[in-house]
C-alpha positions in Angstrom: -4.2 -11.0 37.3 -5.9 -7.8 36.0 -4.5 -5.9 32.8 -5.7 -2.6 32.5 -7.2 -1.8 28.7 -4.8 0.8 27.3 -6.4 1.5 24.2 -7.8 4.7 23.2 -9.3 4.5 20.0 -11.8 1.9 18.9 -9.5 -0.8 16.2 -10.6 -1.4 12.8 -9.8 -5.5 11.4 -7.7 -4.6 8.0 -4.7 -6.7 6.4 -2.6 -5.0 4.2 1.3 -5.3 3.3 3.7 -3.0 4.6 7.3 -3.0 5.3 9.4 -1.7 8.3 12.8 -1.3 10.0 13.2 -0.2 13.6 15.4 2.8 13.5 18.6 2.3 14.7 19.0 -1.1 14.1 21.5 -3.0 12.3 18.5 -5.2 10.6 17.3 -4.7 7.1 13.7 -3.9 6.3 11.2 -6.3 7.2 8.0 -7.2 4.9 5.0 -7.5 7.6 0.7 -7.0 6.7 -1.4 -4.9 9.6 -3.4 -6.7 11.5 -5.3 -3.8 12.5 -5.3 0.1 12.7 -7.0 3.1 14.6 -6.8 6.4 14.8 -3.7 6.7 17.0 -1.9 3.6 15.4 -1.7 0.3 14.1 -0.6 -3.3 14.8 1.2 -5.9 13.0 2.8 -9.1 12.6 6.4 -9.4 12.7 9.0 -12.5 12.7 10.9 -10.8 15.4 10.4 -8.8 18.7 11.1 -4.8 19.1 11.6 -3.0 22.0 9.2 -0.7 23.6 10.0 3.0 22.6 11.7 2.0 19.7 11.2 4.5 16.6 10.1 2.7 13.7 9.6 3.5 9.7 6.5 2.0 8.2 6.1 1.6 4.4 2.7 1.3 3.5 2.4 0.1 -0.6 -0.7 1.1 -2.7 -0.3 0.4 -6.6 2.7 2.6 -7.5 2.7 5.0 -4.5 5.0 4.2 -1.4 3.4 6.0 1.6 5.8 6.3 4.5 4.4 6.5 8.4 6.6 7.0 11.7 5.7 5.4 15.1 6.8 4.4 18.3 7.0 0.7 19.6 3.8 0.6 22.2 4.3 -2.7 23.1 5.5 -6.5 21.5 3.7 -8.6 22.7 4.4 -13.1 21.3 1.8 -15.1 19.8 2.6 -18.6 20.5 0.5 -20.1 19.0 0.5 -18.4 15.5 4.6 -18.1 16.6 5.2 -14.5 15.4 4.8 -11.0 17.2 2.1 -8.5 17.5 4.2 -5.1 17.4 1.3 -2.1 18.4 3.0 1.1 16.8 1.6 4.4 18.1 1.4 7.4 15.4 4.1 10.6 15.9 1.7 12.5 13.8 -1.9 13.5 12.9 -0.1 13.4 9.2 1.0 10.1 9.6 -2.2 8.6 11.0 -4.3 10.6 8.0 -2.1 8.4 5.8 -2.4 5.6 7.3 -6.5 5.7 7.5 -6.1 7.2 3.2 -4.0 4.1 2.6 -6.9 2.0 4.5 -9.5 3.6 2.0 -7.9 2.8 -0.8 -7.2 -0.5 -0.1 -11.0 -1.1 1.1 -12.3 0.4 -2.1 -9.9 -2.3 -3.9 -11.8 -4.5 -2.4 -15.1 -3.6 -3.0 -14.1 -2.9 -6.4 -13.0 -7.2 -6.5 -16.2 -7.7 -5.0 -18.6 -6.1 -7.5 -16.6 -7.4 -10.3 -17.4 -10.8 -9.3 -20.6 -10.0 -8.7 -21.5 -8.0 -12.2 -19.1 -10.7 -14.0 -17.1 -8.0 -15.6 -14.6 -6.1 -14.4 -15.5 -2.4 -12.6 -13.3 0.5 -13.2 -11.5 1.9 -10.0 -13.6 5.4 -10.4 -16.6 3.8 -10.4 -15.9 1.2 -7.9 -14.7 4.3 -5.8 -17.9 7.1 -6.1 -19.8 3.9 -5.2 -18.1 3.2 -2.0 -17.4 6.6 -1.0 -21.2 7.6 -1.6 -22.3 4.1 0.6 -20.1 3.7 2.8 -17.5 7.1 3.6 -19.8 9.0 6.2 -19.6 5.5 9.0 -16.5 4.8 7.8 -15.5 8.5 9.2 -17.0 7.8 12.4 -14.8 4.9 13.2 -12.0 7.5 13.6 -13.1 11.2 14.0 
């Protein structure tokens, strides 16, 4: 059987923690990470299905900052074998995907900040970390969405 590939932006690999609650629904906010994001939305894990169409409320942590995305259920699709879903969320807004892709940034930059630290054997401020990544790294990082 053929699927057809509905995807229409190229995905980008990223795990970060976010919560979410389907709105409408008598459930409390669910703590998930993405499994990936593009420019029109993002997917993560979840410990129980949602519907197709369904409006969801995505809280994306970064240090003290709460950024707060809307989407509509794409598709839920099982993983057996990990035994959780995969819930695709497609962006309402060009706002809420901006956000999304800043909260990626800053969360990348986090880690290249962890990663020269370890390397340099000291610990690299944020704003250095940060010029550094943005000056190596920002202009193909922009063409994975734009």
């Amino acid at each position: 059987m053929e699927t057809r590939e509905r995807r229409h932006f190229m995905r980008h690999p990223v795990n970060f923690p976010l919560t979410y609650k389907v709105v409408g629904s008598h459930g409390t906010e669910e703590r998930s990470k993405t499994l990936n994001i593009s420019r029109g939305g993002l997917l993560f894990s979840a410990r129980r299905p949602a519907r197709e169409l369904s409006k969801v409320m995505i809280k994306i942590p970064f240090r003290d900052k709460v950024y707060t995305v809307k989407g509509r259920v794409a598709h839920c699709k099982v993983n057996v074998d990990k035994k959780f879903y995969e819930i695709g969320v497609s962006f309402y807004s060009l706002s809420d995907a901006f956000k999304t892709r800043l909260v990626e940034q800053l969360y990348l930059i986090g880690e290249f900040r962890d990663i020269k630290s370890r390397q340099l054997g000291k610990e690299v401020p944020i704003e250095e970390a940060a010029k550094e990544w943005i000056r190596r790294y920002s202009r193909s990082f922009s063409k994975l969405y734009w």
